[in-house]
N, C-alpha and C positions, 0 to 999 in steps of 0.2 A: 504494500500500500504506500501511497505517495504522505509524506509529513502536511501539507495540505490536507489529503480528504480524510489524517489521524484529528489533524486540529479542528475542523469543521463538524465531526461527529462528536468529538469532545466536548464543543461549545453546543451543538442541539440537546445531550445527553444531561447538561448542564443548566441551563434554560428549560427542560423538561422538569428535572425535579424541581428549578425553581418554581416552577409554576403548576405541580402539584403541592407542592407545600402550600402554595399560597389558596390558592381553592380548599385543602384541607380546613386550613384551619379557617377560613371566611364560613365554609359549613359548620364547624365548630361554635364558631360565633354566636349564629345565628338561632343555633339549639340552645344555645345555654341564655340568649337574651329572651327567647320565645316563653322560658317556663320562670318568669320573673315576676312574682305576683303583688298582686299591690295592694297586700294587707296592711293595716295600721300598728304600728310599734306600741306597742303599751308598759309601761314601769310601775312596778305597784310600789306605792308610798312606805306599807308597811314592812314588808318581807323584802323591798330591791329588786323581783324578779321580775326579768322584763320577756316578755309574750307579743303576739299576734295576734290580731283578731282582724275579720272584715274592714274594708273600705269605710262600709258603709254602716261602721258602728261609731259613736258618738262615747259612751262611756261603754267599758268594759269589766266585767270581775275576775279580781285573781284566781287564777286556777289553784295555786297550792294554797290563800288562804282569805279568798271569798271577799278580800275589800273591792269597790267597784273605783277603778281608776279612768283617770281621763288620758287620749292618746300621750304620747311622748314626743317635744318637739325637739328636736338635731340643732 
């Protein structure tokens, strides 16, 4: 084989994997932003534990010890 047609398959071979890698992980992405859910952060004032509850809940109750707390803001 000619040092040419070594170099020119080297660089497709090369450009191949780069451009699975990059499809890989953009499908990767795309899975893990999909299952992103968008429940509310809650802190209980008494115990510290901090939980999940629905969107679309307004006050919530600790699950280990029953006070009703309001979301948690960042």
């Amino acid at each position: 084989m000619y040092p040419e047609t070594l170099l020119a398959l080297y660089i497709v071979g090369v450009l191949a994997l780069l451009a699975w890698v990059t499809c890989r992980s953009e499908w990767r992405r795309r899975r893990v932003e999909r299952e992103v859910s968008e429940d509310r952060v809650f802190r209980c004032g008494d115990c510290g534990l901090v939980y999940t509850d629905d969107a679309v809940v307004d006050r919530s109750r600790c699950p280990q010890c029953g006070r009703t707390n309001g979301p948690f803001e960042f």
